[in-house]
N, C-alpha and C positions, 0 to 999 in steps of 0.2 A: 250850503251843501252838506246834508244829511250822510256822512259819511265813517267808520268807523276811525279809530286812531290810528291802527294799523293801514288804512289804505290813507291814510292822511300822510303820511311817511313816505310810504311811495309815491303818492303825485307829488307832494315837493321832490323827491329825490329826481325825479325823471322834471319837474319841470327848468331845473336848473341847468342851463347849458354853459360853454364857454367857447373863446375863441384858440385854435391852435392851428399853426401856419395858415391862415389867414380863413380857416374854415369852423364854420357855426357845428361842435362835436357835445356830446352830452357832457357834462360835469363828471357825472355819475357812469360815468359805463355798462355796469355790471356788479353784480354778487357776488360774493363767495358763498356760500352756504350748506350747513349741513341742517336739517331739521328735527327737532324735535317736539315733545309735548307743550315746552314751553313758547314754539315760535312758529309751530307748523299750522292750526289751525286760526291764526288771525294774519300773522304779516304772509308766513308762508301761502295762505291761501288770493292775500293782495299781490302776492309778485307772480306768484301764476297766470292769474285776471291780467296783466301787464306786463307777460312774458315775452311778445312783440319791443316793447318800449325799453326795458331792464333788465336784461337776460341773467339766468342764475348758472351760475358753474358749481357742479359738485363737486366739494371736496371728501379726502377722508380722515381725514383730520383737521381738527378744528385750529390750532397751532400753525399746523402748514396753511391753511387759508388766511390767515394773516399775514404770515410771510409773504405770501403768491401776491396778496393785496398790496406790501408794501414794495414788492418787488416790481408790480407793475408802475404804481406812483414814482420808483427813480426812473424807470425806463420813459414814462413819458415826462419827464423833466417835473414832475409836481404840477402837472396841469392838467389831468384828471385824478380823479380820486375812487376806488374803488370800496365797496362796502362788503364786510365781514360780518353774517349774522350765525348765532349759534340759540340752544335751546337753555334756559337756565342748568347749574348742576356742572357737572363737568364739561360741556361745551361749553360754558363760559370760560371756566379757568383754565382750559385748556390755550385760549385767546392770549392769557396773561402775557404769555412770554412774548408774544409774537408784537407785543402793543409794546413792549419795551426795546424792541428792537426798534420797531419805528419812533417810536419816541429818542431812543438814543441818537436817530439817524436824520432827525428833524422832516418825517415822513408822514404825509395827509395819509388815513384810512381812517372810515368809518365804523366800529366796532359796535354792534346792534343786538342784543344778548337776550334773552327772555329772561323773566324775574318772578318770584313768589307773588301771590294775590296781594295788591295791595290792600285789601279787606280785611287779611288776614283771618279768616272765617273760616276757610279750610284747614289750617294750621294745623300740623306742618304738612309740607305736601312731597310729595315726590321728590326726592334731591337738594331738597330744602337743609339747608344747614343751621341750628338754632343756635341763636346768641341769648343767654337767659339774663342777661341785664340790659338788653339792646335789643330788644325784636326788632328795629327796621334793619337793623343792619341784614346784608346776605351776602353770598359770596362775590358777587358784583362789586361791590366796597374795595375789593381786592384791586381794580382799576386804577382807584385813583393816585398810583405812587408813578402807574407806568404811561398816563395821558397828560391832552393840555386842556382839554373838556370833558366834564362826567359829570353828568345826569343821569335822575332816576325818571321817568312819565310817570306821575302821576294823578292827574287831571289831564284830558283831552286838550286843554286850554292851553297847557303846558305847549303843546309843539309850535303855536304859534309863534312862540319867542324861544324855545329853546335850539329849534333846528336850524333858524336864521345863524345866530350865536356858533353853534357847531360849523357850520357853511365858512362863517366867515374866520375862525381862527382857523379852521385848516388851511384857506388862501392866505392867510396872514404871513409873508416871510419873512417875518422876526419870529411870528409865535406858533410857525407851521409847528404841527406835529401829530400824531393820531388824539380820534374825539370816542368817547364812549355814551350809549345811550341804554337805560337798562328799561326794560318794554316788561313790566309786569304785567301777567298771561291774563288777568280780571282787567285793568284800564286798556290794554288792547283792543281789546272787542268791544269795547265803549261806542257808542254813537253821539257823536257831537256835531252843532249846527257850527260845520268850518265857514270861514270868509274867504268866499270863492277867487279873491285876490293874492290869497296863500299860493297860490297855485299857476299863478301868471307864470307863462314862461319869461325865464330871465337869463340874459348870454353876460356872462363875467368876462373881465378881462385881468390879463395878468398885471399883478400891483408893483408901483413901481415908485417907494420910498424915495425923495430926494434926501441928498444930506446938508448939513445946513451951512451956508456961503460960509460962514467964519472956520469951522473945519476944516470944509475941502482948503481953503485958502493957508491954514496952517500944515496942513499937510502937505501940500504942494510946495509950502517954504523948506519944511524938511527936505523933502526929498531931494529938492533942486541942490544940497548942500551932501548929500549923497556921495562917499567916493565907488562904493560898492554895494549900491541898492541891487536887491532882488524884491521877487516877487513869488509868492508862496498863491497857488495857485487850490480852493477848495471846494467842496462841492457845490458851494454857491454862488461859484460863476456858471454849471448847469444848468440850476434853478432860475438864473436869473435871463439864461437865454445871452449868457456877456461873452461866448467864447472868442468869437470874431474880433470883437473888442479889446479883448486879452491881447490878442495876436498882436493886435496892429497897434495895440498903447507898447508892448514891447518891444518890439520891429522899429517904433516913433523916436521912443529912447533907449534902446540900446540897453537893456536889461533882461536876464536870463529870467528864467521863468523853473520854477521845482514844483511839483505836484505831490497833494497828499492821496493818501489813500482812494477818498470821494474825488477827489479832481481830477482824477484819470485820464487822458483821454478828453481832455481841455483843449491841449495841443496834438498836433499831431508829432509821431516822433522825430517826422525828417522837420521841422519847425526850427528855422536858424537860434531862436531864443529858448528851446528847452532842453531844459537840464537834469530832466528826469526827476525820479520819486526821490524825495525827504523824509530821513527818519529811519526808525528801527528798520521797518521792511523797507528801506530806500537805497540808494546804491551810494556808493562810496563818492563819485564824482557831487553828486546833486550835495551830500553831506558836507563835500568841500566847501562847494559855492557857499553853503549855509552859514559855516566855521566862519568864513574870510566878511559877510556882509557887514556893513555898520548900520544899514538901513532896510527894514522887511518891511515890505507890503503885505501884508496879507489879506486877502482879498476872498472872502466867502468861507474863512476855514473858521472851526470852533479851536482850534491847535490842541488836539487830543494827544498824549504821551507818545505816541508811537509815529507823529507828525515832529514833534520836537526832542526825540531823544530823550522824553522824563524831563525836558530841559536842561538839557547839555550840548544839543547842534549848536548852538547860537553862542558868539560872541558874548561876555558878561555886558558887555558896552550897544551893544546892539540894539539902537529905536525902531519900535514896532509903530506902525501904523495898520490900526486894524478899519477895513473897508468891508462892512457890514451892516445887513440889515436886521441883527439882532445887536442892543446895547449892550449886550449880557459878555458875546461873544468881543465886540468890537475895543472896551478897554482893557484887556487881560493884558496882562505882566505889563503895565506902564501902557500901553497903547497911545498913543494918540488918535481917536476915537473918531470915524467920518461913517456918520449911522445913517445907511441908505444903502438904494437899490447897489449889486455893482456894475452891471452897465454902465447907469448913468451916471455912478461915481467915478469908473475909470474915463468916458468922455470926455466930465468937466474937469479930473485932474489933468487930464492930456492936454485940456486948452487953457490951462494956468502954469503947462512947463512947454509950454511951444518952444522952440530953440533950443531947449535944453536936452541933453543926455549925459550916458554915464559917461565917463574916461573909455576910451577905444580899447585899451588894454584890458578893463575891466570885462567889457565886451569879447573882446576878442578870447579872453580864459573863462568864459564861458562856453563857447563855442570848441575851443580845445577838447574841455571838459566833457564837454556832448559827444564828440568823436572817439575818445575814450570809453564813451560808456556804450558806445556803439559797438565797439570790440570787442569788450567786456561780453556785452550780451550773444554777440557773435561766436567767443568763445565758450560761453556755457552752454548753448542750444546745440553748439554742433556736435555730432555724434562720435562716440570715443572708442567702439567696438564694444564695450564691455555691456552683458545683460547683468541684471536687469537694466531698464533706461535708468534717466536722473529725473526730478522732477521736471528740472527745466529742458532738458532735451524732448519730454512732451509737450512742455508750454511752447516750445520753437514750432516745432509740428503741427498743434493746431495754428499757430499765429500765420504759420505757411498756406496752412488749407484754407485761413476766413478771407473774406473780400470785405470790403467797406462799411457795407451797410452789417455785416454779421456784429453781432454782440456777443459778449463774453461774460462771465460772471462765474463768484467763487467767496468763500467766503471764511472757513476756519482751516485750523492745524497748519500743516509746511506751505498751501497754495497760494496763501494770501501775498506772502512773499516771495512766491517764484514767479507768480506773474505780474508785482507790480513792479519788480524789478525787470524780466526778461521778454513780457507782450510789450511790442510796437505796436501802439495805439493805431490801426488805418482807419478808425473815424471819427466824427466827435462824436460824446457822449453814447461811446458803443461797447465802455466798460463799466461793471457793479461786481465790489470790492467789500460785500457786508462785512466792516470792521470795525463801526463803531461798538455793537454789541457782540461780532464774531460769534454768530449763532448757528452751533451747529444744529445741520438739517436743513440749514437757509439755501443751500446750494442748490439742494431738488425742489424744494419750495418755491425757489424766487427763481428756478428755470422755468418754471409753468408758468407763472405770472407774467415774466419778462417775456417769454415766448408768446404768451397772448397779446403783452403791449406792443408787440413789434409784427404782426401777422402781417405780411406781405410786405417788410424790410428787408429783412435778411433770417438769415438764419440763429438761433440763440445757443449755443457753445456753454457748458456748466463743466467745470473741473472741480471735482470733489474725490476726498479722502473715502478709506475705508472705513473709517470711524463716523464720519457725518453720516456717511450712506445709510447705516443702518440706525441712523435716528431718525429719518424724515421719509424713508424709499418708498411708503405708498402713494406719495406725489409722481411718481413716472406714471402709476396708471391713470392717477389725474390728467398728464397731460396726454399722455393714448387715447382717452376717454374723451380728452375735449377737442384733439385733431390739430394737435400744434405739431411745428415741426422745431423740434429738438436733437442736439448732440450732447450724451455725456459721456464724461472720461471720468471713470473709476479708475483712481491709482492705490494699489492696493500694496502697503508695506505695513501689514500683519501690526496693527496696533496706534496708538494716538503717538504718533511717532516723533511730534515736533515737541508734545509737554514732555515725552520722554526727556529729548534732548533740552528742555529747559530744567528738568529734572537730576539730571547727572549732570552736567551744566553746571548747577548750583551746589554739587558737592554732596545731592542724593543719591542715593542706590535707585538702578532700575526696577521698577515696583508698581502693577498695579496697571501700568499705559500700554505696556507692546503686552499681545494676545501671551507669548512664552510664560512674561514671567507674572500672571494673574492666577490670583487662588484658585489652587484645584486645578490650574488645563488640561484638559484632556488633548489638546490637539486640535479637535476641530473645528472646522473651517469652513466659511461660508462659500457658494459655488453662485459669486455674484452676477453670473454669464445668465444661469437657467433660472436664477431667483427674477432677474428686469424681462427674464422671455419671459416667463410667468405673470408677471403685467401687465403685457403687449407690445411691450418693444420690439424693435430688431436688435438682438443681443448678439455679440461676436466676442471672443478672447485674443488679444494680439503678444506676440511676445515677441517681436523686433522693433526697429524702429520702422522699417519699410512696409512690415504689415501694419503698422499704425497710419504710415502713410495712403496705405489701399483704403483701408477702414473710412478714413477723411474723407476721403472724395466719394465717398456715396452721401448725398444731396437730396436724396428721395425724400418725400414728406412722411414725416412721423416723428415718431422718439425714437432713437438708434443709440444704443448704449453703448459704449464699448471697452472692456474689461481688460485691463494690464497692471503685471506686478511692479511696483517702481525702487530704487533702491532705499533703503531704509535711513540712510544719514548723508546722504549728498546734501548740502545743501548751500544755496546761495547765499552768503552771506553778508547783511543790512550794514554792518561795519559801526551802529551806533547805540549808544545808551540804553538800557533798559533796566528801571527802577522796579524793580520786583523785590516781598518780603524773604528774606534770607535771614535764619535764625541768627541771632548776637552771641548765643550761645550751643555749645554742642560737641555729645562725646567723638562724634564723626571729624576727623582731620581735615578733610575734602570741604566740609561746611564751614569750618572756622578759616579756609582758606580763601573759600567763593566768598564771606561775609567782610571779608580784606580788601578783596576787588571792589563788592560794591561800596565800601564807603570810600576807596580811592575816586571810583567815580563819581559820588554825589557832593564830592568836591565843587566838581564842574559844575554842579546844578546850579541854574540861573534862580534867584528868588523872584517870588509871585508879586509883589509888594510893589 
């Protein structure tokens, strides 16, 4: 089959389908793309010819189309995968960041970028960046810190084996994460005699690593020896499709269940076994349970700092059993290591502790625990009179307005922790909590994504800062443009209000975060009601809580923005460690005090060893 490199690309991309709830769905979905000189006249002109087969959505930013891509891979659980193409030059680099968030967040996207001639003939060319002891290099090279695949095409011959390769470490769920492929604008438009077997249609299924009998068997001896086992609950019981399984291994034995960031919304919150979020953004009760365990399961988490306190939740005595399908993830701090799917790992551990559970009491102050944290949240949501709101008296608000199938999503400054502490999860996998890389701008970005991955679920809910807002906001009219139906909530407290707070916090002067005290202000102020009309929104301003509640319940399809000022230092508090650099030295009083605290805490800190 006589056909160029670039539409070669595309019929594999469209030939690969998969299975999801029991239905034959493409691999590949769709595009992201903006186009340029370096991708618009070969692939751009292959995904037009197949615009029927692999639809393209415009972005306007090539950054935010990354995000939206990787935004859509959490929301369908990592089982489709969306592609991100830009033109060499600054559409590529502009992809960087967005490949490292996925990469941080162990996230399939296809990153598709156009490249200088490989001829080299025209040198240098438009946007081309010179390396004068390195001419292959270009700014595509920039890739490879933030992928788990990077290639360059160059030979036509090349895709027969390198887009296989790309395919499969994205489904890989040890070695998931985004693939980069750099499509120089001269081997593009190449014509090569492909093997028309490239191109067979082919339906994946999702992979499902066993672990290996001697493991599970030793871990199940632990366990059963257990006085105070938990279970740390992370995003790779989503991926893995285990949440059911979650439920009912803990329900079996009588073991509370604590959620990191990614695992949100594993359980549901009225769930006899959950204990809420663990860690810096987690609540005091779930922290308890953490304190008191002698045995963790941890099951699908990578245990990132703000899951383990820097490493201080956890008893110094405390055996991990890590239940994962990355090795990388699974031995960390001592683990006892059971490397495989978690499904089928939590199954076969449940039929090697048949009869066995925790101590009743054990059980039972979990449970306590839970009802405690149910008040807790009760009491922060509910409203106090005082304007401005609190953050979490809006997170109550929308959590009031969504139904089951809505989704929710958020991702920098004070949100990340008012909602992972104060949203009542009503369904599974219907929360996204970007914080492994906490990227701001991910908010608006991975609302258009996640809003496309759910068209015809529910409705997609974004709570984002004033700060994020105005690093990503041309994604609202992305999603005006592409006809999703969105709610966002700008909470607006004049400045990065939460680094403020870790700022003074640690014994600095306010400097720099809140809009007041930045060089130069003049004062003004962004008017972010007319700026989201100005997109296409339905923009509105609330300044109660009751008009935020009117604002909610309009349901109508679109993007519906809706603007409120929120107080500036309310804040819910995570109750746990947080290992940040704090100068050793300094003429500031305040800093030589905070650098007191933290090494009283890093006392506590568990070693890695």
């Amino acid at each position: 089959m006589r056909i160029t490199t670039a539409e070669a690309i595309v019929r594999y991309l469209i030939a690969q389908r998969t299975v999801v709830d029991g239905r034959d769905v493409p691999l590949f979905p769709g595009v992201f793309a903006i186009f340029g000189h370096g991708n618009v006249t070969s692939l751009g002109h292959s995904l037009e010819m197949h615009r029927d087969e692999i639809p393209v959505w415009r972005g306007q930013n090539e950054q935010g189309m990354g995000l939206a891509a990787a935004a859509f891979s959490k929301a369908k659980r990592r089982q489709q995968i969306m592609v991100a193409t830009s033109s060499v030059g600054p559409g590529a680099t502009n992809m960087v960041t967005a490949a490292g968030m996925a990469m941080a967040n162990r996230l399939p996207v296809l990153f598709i970028a156009g490249d200088t001639f490989h001829s080299r003939l025209p040198d240098p060319v438009l946007q081309q960046v010179e390396h004068f002891g390195a001419p292959a290099t270009t700014v595509n090279d920039a890739f490879r810190p933030v992928v788990r695949f990077w290639d360059r095409i160059t030979d036509p011959a090349q895709v027969i084996t390198s887009l296989p390769q790309a395919v499969a470490m994205m489904r890989d769920p040890a070695e998931c994460g985004p693939a980069f492929i750099g499509l120089p604008q001269d081997v593009a438009a190449v014509a090569y005699d492909f093997p028309e077997e490239l191109f067979e249609r082919r339906v994946h299924e999702i992979i499902r690593p066993r672990a290996d009998i001697g493991q599970l068997d030793r871990a199940a001896a632990l366990l059963s020896t257990a006085r105070r086992p938990l279970i740390i609950a992370g995003g790779g019981v989503h991926y893995s499709l285990a949440e059911r399984e979650l439920g009912d291994f803990a329900m079996r034995h009588g073991i509370p269940v604590v959620e990191t960031v990614a695992g949100k919304s594993c359980l549901l919150w009225d769930h006899p076994r959950y204990g809420g979020p663990v860690g810096v953004t987690g609540a005091a009760p779930a922290n308890e349970l953490a304190s008191g365990a002698d045995v963790v399961l941890a099951v699908g988490t990578r245990l990132q700092d703000f899951t383990t306190g820097s490493w201080t939740v956890f008893h110094p005595e405390a055996q991990f059993i890590g239940l994962n399908a990355a090795r990388f993830d699974a031995v960390k701090h001592r683990g006892l290591p059971v490397v495989g799917d978690a499904r089928e790992g939590l199954v076969e551990l449940a039929d090697r502790l048949d009869g066995w559970a925790a101590p009743a009491e054990w059980t039972a102050k979990g449970e306590v625990l839970r009802a405690d944290l149910n008040a807790f949240i009760t009491d922060r949501t509910a409203p106090d009179g005082d304007l401005p709101m609190s953050y979490a008296q809006a997170v109550g608000a929308v959590n009031a307005a969504a139904d089951p199938d809505d989704y929710v999503l958020t991702a920098s400054g004070g949100l990340p922790g008012e909602l992972n502490i104060n949203w009542h999860s009503l369904g599974i996998a219907t929360f996204d909590c970007e914080y492994g890389f906490s990227t701001m701008g991910y908010e608006l970005s991975g609302g258009w994504g996640a809003a496309i991955a759910n068209a015809g679920r529910g409705r997609t809910y974004v709570l984002v800062g004033d700060g994020a807002y105005m690093m990503m906001n041309s994604d609202i009219f992305s999603a005006a443009l592409s006809g999703v139906d969105m709610t966002v909530l700008v909470c607006d407290n004049e400045g990065f209000a939460v680094i403020e707070r870790l700022q003074v916090g640690q014994g600095g002067a306010s400097y720099n975060n809140m809009l007041r005290d930045s060089h130069g202000h003049t004062g003004a102020r962004v008017d972010f009601r007319a700026h989201a009309a100005a997109m296409g929104a339905n923009a509105v301003t609330v300044e109660s809580l009751e008009e935020l509640r009117v604002a909610l319940e309009d349901r109508s399809s679109g993007v519906h923005v809706i603007v409120m000022k929120v107080r500036e230092s309310d804040w819910t508090e995570g109750g746990a460690f947080w290992q940040v650099g704090v100068p050793e030295v300094s003429e500031r009083p305040q800093v030589r005090e905070a650098r007191e605290r933290m090494d009283i805490g890093l006392k506590a800190q568990r070693r890695g060893v």
